[in-house]
C-alpha positions as CSV (number, residue, x, y, z in Angstrom):
1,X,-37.4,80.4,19.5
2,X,-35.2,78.5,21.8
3,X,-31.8,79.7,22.4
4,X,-28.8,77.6,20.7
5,X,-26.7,77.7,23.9
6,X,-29.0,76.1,26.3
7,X,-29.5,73.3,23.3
8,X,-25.5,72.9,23.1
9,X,-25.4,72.7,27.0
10,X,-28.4,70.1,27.5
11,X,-26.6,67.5,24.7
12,X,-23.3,68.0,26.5
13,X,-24.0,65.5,29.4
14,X,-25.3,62.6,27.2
15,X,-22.0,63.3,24.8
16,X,-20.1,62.5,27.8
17,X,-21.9,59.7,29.2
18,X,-21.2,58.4,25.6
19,X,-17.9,58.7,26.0
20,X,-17.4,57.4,29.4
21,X,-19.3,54.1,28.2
22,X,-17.4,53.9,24.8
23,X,-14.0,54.3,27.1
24,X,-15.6,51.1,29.3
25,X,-16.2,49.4,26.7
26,X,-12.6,49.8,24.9
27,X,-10.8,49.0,28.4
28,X,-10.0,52.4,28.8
29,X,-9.4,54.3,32.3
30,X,-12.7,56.0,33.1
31,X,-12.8,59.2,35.5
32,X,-11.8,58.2,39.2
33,X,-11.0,54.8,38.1
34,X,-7.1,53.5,38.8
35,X,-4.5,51.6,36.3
36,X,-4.9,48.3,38.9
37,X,-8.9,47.9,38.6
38,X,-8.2,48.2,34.4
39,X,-5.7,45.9,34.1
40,X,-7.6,43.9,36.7
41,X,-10.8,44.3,34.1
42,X,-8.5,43.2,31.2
43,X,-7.0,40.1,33.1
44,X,-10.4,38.7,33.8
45,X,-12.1,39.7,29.9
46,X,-8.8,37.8,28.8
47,X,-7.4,34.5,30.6
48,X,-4.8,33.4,29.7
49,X,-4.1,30.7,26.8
50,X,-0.4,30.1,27.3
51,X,-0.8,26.7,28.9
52,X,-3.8,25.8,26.2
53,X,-1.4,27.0,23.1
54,X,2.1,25.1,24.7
55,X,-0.1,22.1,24.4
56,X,-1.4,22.4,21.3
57,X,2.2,23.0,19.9
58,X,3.6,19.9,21.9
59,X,0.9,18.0,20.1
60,X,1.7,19.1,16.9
61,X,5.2,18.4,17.5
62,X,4.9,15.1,17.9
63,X,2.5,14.5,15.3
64,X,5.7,15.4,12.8
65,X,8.2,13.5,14.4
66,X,6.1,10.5,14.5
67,X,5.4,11.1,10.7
68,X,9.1,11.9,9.8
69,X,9.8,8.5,11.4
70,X,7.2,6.5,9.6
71,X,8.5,7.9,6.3
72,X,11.8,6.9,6.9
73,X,10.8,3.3,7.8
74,X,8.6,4.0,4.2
75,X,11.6,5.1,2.4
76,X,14.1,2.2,4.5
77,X,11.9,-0.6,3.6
78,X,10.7,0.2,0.1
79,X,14.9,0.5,-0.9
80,X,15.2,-2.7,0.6
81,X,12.5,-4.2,-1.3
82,X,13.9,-2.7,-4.5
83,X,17.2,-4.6,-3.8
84,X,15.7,-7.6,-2.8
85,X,13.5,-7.8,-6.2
86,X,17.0,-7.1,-8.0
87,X,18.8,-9.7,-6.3
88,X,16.1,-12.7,-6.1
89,X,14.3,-11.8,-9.2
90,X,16.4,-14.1,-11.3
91,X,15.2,-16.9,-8.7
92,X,12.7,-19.0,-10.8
93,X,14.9,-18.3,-14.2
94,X,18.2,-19.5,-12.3
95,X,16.3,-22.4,-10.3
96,X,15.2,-24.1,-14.5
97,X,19.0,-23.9,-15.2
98,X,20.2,-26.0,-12.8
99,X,18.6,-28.6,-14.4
100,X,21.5,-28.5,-16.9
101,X,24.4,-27.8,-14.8
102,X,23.3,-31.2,-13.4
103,X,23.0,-33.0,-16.5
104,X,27.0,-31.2,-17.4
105,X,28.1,-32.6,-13.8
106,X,26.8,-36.3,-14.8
107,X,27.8,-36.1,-18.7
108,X,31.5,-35.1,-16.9
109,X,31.3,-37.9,-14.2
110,X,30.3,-40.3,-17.0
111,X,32.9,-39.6,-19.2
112,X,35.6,-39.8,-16.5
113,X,34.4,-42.8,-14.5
114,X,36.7,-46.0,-14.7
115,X,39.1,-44.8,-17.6
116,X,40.2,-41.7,-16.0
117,X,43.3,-39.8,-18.0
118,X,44.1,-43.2,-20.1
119,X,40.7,-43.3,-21.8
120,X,40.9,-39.7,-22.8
121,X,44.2,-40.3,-23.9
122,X,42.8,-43.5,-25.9
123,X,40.3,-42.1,-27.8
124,X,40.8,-38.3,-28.9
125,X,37.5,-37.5,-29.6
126,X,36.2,-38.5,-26.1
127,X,38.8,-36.0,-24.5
128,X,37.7,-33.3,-26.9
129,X,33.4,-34.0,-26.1
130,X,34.3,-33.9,-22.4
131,X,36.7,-30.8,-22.7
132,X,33.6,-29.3,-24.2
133,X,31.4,-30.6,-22.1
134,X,33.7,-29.2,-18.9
135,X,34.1,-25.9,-21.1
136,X,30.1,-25.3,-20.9
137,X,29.9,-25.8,-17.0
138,X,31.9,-23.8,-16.3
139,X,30.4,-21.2,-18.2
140,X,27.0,-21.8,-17.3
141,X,28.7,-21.7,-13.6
142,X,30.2,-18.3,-14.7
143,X,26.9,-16.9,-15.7
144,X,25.0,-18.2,-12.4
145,X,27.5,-16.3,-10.7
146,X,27.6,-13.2,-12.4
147,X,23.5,-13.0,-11.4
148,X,23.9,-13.5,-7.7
149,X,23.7,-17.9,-7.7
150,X,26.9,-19.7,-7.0
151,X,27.6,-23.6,-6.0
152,X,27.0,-24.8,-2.6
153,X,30.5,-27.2,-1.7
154,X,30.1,-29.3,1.5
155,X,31.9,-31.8,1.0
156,X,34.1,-32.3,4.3
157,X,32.1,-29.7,5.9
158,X,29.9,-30.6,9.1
159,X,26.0,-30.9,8.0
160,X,23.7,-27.8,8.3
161,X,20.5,-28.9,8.0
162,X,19.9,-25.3,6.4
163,X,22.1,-25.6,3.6
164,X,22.1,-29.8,2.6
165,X,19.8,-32.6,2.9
166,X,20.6,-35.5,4.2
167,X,20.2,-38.5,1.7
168,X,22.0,-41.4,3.9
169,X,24.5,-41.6,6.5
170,X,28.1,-43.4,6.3
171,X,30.4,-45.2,9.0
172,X,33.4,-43.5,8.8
173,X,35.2,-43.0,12.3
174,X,38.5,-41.2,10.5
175,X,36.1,-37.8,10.4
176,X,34.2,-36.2,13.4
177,X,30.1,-37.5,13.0
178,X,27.9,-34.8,11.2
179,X,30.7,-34.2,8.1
180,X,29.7,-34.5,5.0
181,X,31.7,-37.2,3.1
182,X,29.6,-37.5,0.0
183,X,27.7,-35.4,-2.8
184,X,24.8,-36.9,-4.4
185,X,23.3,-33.7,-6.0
186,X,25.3,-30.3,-5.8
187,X,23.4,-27.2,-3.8
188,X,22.5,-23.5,-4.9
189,X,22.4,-20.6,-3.4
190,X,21.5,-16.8,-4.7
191,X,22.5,-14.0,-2.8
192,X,22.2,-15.5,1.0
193,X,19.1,-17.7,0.4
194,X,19.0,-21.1,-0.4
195,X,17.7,-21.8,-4.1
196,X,18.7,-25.8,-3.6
197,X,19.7,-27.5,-0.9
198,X,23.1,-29.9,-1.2
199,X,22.2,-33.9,-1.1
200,X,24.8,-35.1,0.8
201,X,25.7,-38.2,2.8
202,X,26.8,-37.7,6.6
203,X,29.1,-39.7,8.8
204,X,28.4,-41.3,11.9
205,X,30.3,-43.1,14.0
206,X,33.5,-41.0,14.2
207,X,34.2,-38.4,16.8
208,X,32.1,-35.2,18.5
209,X,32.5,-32.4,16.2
210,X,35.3,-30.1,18.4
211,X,36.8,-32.8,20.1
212,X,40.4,-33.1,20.7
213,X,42.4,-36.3,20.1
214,X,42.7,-37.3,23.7
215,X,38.4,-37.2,23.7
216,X,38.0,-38.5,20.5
217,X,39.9,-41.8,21.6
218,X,37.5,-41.6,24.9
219,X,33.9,-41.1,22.1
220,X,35.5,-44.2,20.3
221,X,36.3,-46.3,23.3
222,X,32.8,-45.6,24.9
């Protein structure tokens, strides 16, 4: 029968060894071994990530400020969409209409050309048709207005190719070349673009546009 002692003593040394590899293995100081060599033993299990980590986080920021900025290009342009199709939605609707105020313009014209004051005066009910007549242009003007289109006016203005068409040119060397002296068919516009242009007439034969008296006597001589 062998005696429980000696058993006790002859597991002791493999208990220990055990141990001594369990404390290797958990980065612990073993027996005769100093703080420098574990710490060494733990820097090179462990490198070090800092660098790795700072540029994954540089990454990421950049990847939210580039889509914070394309979201408020998103949010900038779709607004300006919106209140673009608000303003020029009325375009086509607007564009039919003018079609009237042009046959108001002519009935007006018409009614006024070559009698004047003393035909209306003549002849009550003519003065009453074209009061009416003047009565609806203006509020068909009125109500162009209200939804963004109002009345190109160029007469005496100089000629801008993006606003009137030119329909024929005039001699007239009182005005500087390039003003517009006549207005075939009236022009359009709703909010800043151009729904009609303005048939005009241009002069030619008058002065620079800019220039002084003194020069203008010099364009005219030459």
């Amino acid at each position: 029968m062998s005696d429980p002692k000696s058993a006790e003593e002859a597991a002791k040394p493999k208990f220990e060894s055990d141990a001594t590899a369990s404390a290797t293995e958990a980065g612990e100081q073993r027996p005769g071994e100093t703080v420098e060599a574990v710490a060494a033993d733990a820097t090179t299990a462990a490198p070090d990530r800092t660098p790795e980590l700072e540029a994954a986080v540089t990454e990421l920021r950049d990847r939210l400020l580039r889509a914070h900025a394309e979201m408020e290009n998103l949010r900038r342009r779709t607004e300006r969409e919106v209140q673009d199709a608000k303003r020029y939605a009325n375009g086509s609707f607007a564009r039919d209409l003018l079609a009237v105020a042009d046959n108001l313009r002519r009935a007006i014209e018409a009614a006024t050309a070559g009698g004047g004051d003393d035909a209306e005066d003549a002849d009550p009910a003519l003065a009453a048709l074209l009061e009416g007549v003047d009565l609806t242009e203006r509020e068909l003007l009125k109500a162009l207005q209200k939804n963004g289109v109002s009345r190109i006016e160029p007469l005496g203005q100089l000629f801008d190719p993006h606003r009137h068409e030119a329909v024929f040119q005039a001699p007239d060397p009182s005005v500087p070349a390039g003003t517009v002296v006549q207005v075939m068919q009236d022009g359009y516009v709703i909010g800043d673009r151009i729904l009609r242009p303005a048939m005009v007439g241009v002069a030619v034969g008058g002065p620079k546009p800019g220039a002084t008296p003194e020069t203008a006597g010099l364009d005219r001589k030459a």
